[in-house]
SERO-4910 file (N, C-alpha, C, O; in steps of 0.05 Angstrom, whole numbers):
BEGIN
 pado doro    nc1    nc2    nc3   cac1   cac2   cac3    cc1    cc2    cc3    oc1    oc2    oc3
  Unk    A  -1606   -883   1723  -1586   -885   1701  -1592   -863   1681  -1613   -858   1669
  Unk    A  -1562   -850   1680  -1571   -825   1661  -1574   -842   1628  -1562   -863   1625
  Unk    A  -1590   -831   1609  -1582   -839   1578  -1576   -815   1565  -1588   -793   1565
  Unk    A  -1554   -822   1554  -1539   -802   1532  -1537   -807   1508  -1528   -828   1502
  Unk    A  -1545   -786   1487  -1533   -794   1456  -1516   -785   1448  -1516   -762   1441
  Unk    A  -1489   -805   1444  -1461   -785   1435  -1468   -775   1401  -1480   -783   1381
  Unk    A  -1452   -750   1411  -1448   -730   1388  -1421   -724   1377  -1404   -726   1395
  Unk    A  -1413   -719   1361  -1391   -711   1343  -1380   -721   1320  -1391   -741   1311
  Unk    A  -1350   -706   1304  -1345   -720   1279  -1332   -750   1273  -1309   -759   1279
  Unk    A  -1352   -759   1261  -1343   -784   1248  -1316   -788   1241  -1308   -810   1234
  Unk    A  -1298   -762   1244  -1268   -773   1246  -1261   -777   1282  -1238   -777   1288
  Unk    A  -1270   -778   1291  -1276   -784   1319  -1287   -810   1320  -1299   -814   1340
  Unk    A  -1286   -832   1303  -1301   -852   1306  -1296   -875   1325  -1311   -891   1338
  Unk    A  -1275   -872   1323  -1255   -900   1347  -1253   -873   1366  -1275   -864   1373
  Unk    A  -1244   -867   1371  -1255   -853   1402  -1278   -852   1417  -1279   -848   1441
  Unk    A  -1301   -856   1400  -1328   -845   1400  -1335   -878   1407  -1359   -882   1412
  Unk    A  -1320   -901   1408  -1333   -914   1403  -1314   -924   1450  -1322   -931   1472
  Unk    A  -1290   -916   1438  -1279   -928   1461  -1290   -905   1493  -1287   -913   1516
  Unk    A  -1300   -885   1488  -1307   -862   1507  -1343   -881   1514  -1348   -890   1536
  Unk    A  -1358   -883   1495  -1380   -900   1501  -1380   -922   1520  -1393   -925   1540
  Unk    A  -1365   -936   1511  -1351   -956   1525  -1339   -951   1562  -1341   -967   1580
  Unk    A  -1327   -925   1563  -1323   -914   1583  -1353   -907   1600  -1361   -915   1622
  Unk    A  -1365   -890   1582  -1390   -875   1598  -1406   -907   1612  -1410   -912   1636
  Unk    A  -1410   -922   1591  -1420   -942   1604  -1412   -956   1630  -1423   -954   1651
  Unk    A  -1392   -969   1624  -1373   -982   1647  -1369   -971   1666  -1386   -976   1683
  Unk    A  -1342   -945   1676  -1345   -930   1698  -1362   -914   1702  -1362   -908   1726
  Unk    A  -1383   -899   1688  -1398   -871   1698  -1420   -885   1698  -1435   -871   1712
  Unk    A  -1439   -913   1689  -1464   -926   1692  -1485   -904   1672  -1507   -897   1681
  Unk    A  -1476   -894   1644  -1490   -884   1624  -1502   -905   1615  -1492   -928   1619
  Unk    A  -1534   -900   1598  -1533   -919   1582  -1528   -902   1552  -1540   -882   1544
  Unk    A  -1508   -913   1538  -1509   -897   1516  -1521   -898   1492  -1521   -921   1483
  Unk    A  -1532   -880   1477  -1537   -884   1454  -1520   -880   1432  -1506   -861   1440
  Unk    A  -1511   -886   1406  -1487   -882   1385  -1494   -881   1362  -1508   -898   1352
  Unk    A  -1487   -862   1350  -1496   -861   1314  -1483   -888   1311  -1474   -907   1324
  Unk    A  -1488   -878   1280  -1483   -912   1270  -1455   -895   1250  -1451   -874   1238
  Unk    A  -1437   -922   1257  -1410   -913   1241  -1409   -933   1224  -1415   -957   1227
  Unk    A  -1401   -921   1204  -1392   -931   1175  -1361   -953   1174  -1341   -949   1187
  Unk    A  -1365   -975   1156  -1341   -976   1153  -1318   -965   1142  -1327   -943   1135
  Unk    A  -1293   -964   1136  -1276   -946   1120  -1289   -958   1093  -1299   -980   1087
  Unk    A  -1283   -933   1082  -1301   -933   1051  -1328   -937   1041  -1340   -931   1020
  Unk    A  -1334   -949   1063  -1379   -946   1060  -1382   -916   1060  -1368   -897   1068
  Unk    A  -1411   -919   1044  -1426   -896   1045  -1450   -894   1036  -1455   -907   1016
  Unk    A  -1472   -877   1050  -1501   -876   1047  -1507   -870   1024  -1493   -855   1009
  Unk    A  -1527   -880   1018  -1543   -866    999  -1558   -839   1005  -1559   -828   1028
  Unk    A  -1567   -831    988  -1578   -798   1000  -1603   -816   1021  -1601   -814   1045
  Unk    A  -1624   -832   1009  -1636   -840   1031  -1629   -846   1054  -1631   -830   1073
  Unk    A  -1620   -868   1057  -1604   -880   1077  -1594   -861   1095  -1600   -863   1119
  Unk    A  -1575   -839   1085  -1569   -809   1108  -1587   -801   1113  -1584   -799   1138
  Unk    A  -1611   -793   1106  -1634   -782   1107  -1642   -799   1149  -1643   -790   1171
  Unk    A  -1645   -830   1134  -1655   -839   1146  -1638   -849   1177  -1650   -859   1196
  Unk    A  -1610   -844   1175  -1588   -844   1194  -1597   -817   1215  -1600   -816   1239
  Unk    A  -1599   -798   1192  -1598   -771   1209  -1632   -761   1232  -1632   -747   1252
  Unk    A  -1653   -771   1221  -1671   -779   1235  -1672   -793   1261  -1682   -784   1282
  Unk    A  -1661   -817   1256  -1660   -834   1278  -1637   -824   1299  -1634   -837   1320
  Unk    A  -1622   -802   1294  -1601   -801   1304  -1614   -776   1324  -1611   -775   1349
  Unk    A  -1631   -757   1307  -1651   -745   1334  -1661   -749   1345  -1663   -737   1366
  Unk    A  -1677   -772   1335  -1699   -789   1353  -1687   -803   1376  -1700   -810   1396
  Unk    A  -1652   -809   1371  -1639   -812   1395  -1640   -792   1411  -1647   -799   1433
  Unk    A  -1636   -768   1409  -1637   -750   1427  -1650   -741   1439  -1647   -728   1460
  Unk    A  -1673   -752   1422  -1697   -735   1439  -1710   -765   1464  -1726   -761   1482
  Unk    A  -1701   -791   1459  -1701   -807   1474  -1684   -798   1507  -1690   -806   1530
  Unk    A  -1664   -781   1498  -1638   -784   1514  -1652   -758   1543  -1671   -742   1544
  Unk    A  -1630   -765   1564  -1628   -747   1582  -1603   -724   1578  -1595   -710   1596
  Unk    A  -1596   -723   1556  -1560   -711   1554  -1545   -729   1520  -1543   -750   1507
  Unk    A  -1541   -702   1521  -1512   -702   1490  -1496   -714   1507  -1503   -716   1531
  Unk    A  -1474   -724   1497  -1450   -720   1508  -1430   -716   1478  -1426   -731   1460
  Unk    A  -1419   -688   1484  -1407   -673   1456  -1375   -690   1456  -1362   -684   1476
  Unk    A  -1366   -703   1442  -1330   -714   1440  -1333   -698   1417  -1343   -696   1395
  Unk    A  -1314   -682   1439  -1301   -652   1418  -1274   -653   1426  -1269   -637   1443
  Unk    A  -1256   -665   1421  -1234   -676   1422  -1216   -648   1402  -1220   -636   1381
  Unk    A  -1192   -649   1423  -1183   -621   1409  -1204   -589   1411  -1200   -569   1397
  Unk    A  -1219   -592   1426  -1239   -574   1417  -1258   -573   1391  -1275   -557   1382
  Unk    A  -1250   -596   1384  -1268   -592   1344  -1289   -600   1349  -1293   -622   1360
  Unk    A  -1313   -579   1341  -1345   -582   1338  -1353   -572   1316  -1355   -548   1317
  Unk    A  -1359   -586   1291  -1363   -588   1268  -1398   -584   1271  -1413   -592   1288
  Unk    A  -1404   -567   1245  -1430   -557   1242  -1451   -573   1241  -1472   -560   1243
  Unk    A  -1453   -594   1238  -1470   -621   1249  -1476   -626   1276  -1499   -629   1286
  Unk    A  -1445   -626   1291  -1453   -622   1315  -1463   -599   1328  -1480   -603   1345
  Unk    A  -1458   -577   1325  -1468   -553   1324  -1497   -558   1328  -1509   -554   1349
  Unk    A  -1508   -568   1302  -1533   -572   1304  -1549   -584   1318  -1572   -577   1320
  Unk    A  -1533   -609   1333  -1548   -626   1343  -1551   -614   1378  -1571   -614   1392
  Unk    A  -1517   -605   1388  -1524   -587   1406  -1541   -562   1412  -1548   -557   1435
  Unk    A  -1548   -546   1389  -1573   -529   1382  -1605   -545   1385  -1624   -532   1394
  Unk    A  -1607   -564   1381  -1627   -579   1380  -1637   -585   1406  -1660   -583   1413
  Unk    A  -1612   -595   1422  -1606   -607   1453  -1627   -587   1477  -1644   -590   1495
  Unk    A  -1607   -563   1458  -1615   -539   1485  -1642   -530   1479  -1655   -519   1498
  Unk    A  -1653   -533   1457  -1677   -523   1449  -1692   -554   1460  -1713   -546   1472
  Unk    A  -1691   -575   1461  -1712   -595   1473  -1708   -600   1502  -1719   -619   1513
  Unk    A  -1689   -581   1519  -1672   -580   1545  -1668   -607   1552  -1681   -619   1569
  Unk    A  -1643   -621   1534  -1630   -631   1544  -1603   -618   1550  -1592   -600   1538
  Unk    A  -1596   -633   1572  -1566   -628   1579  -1541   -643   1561  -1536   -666   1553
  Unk    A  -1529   -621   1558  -1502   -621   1542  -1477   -629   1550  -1467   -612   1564
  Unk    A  -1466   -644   1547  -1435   -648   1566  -1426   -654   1552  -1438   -666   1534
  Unk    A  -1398   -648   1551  -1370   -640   1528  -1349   -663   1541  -1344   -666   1565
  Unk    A  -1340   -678   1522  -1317   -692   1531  -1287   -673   1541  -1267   -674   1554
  Unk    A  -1297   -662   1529  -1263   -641   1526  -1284   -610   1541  -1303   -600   1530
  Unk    A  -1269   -599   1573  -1270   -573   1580  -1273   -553   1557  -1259   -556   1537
  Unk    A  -1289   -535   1559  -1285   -514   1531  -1280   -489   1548  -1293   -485   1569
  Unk    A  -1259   -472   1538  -1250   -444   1551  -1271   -427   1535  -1271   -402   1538
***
């Protein structure tokens, strides 16, 4: 069983949550998921601090990103985290083909 940590923007969030749900069910991922906010919550500077940690420490748990770049949009966060990916060689996979 592959493990993946999904990646992308938090306006992606209900997608992000229903595509997990996919990887799991038909493809047998186990997934890992940031943590989504409710509408109108928000971190404290700690608290992000401490989101954004754990959120590599997913990755570096993981066998594979899996990027929901929906529309093509990969926002500089994710950027980063895919930069991170290829530098600890994990594998990268994109919800959305990229030309």
């Amino acid at each position: 069983m592959k493990v993946v940590t999904l990646c992308g923007s938090m306006k992606f969030q209900k997608q992000m949550v229903e595509i997990a749900s996919s990887l799991e069910a038909k493809q047998g991922y186990c997934v890992l998921q940031p943590v989504y906010l409710a509408e109108g919550e928000t971190f404290s500077e700690e608290e992000y601090k401490n989101v954004v940690e754990a959120h590599f420490a997913k990755i570096n748990l993981s066998d594979a990103i899996y990027v929901v770049n929906i529309g093509g949009y990969v926002g500089s966060s994710t950027s980063g985290e895919i930069e991170y990916a290829k530098t600890h060689n994990k594998e990268v996979l994109f919800h959305e083909t990229i030309n």
